[in-house]
Structures are given as structure tokens and as C-alpha cells.
Phi, psi and omega in degrees: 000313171276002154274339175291339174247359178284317161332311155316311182293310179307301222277310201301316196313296173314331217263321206255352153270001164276144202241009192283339197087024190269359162230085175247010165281353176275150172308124195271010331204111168312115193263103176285330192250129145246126214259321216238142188285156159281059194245161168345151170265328191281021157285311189318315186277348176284292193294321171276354182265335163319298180300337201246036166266311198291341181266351184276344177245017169259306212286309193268284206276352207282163195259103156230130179307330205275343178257110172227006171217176175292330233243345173257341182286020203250323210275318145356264169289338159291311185319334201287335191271332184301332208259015160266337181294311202303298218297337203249006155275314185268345173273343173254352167262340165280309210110131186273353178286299162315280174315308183285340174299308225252007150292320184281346166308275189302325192291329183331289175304322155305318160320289200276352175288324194295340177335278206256012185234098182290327174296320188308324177302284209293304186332292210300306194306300197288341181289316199297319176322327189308313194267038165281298117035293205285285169318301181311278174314349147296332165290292177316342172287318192272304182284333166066301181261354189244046176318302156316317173288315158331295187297328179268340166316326203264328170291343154271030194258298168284336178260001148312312194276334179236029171289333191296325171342284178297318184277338168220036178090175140279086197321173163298125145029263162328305198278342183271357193259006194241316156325278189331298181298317190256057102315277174306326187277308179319284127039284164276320181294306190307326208281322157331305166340237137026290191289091176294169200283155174301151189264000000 
């Protein structure tokens, strides 16, 4: 995982230092918010193609007892979808540095508690779901003419993040609840990273 982006990244670094004008075939796109700091770019793109690794395995993987039918694993993904709406709504009225720290913070105590409590569970899931939003429009900020390539870091972000799924399972209990927190805690510290402070 970490060499396909750090490879992304070197390759993202070039396109964007180049000054000849030989990529002026990409889509130009106005940016109102510049979101992102003056740092590297392939740090922005390591660390935020990270967080939408860590949500793709929050979003898939989280251990809940309480989804036994369709009609709750349906309730499942709307929150997921919801907490993507909230995040890029409330991240433009808040500040997206703020809603993301402080969805993955707050989602922490909802996760681990959550097992066997299904609204708490979705509370936690949809809050983390917040930074999809987040991630994304920081990548476009940072990348700025490259959207497309924004958009596929973060899908390739999400299928990293729930591929392990398939090939090994579910870790224990204990151990998916000490992932999650120091995920999330990473997580905030990244978008701190990353992220300028709000306006």
C-alpha cells in the first residue's frame, strides 16, 4: 500500500511541476477554497489517500453484531451516504480542518462501544463517513487541474481500504477496537497536517 502511493505521489509531484505548458489539456477547474497547506504535494496525497484507506475499512469492516438482515445492512449505507452529504455541507459552513478532526474524534467512542447497538453504530460510522468530502476536496485543492486524478486516489483509497476484507477477515475484537482508535486518532493529526486552519 505504501509504495502504490508513494509511486502516485512521485508521479502527482511531476505533473505538477511541470512548467512547460505541455499539460494544458487537463481540466481546469476554479477552486474557491484553497484548502491545503503549502506542503509537498505527495505528502497531501500519502496522508489523505491514507484517511480514505482508514475509512474504507471503518466504512467495511467495523465488527457489528446487530446487522443480521438486509433492511438493517440497507440503514448501513445510508448513513454512510449521509455522513458524506453532512461532511461536505458542514465542512463548507464550518471549516472542512474543523468537521474533519472533529468527525473522527467524536466518531471514536461511537465505534467502540457499538458492536451490539445498532443506531450508535451508524451515529459513529456516518460521522467518520464525514471525511469523504473532506478528503476529496483537499485533494482537488492541492492538485488543483487534476481532478480526475483526485478522484482516482481516493477510489484507489477505498478499494485498499476494504480489500483485506476479503482476503483475511475480521481481525478480534480487541484488535479491531485498538485499529480504530489509533486510525482515527492518526487520522486527525493527518487532516491537521494537511489541512489550513479555517476561516
Amino acid at each position: 500500500v505504501i509504495i502504490i502511493f508513494m509511486l502516485a505521489a512521485t508521479i502527482l509531484s511531476e505533473l505538477e511541476t511541470r512548467s512547460d505548458g505541455s499539460d494544458n489539456n487537463f481540466i481546469k477547474i476554479p477552486c474557491k477554497h484553497d484548502l491545503v497547506k503549502d506542503i509537498p504535494i505527495a505528502n497531501i496525497v500519502l496522508i489523505l489517500g491514507g484517511i480514505v484507506i482508514v475509512r474504507g475499512y471503518i466504512g467495511y469492516g467495523l465488527p457489528t453484531a446487530w446487522n443480521q438482515t438486509t433492511i438493517q445492512t440497507i440503514f448501513l449505507f445510508c448513513f454512510m451516504g449521509l455522513g458524506k452529504m453532512l461532511g461536505g455541507i458542514l465542512s463548507d459552513i464550518f471549516g472542512a480542518r474543523k468537521v474533519g478532526v472533529l468527525s473522527c474524534l467524536i466518531a471514536i467512542p461511537c465505534l467502540l462501544i457499538s458492536n451490539n447497538i445498532m443506531w450508535l453504530s451508524l451515529i459513529g460510522v456516518a460521522l467518520f463517513s464525514m471525511t469523504m468530502a473532506i478528503t476529496l476536496g483537499g485533494l482537488v485543492s492541492a492538485l488543483k487541474n487534476k481532478p480526475g486524478i483526485a478522484f482516482g486516489v481516493t477510489t484507489l483509497g477505498l478499494f485498499l481500504g476494504t480489500a483485506p476484507m476479503f482476503f483475511f477477515g475480521l481481525p478480534s475484537r480487541m484488535i479491531c477496537d485498538i485499529l480504530i482508535t489509533v486510525m482515527s486518532i492518526l487520522s486527525a493529526a493527518g487532516f491537521m497536517y494537511c489541512l489550513k486552519k479555517d476561516r
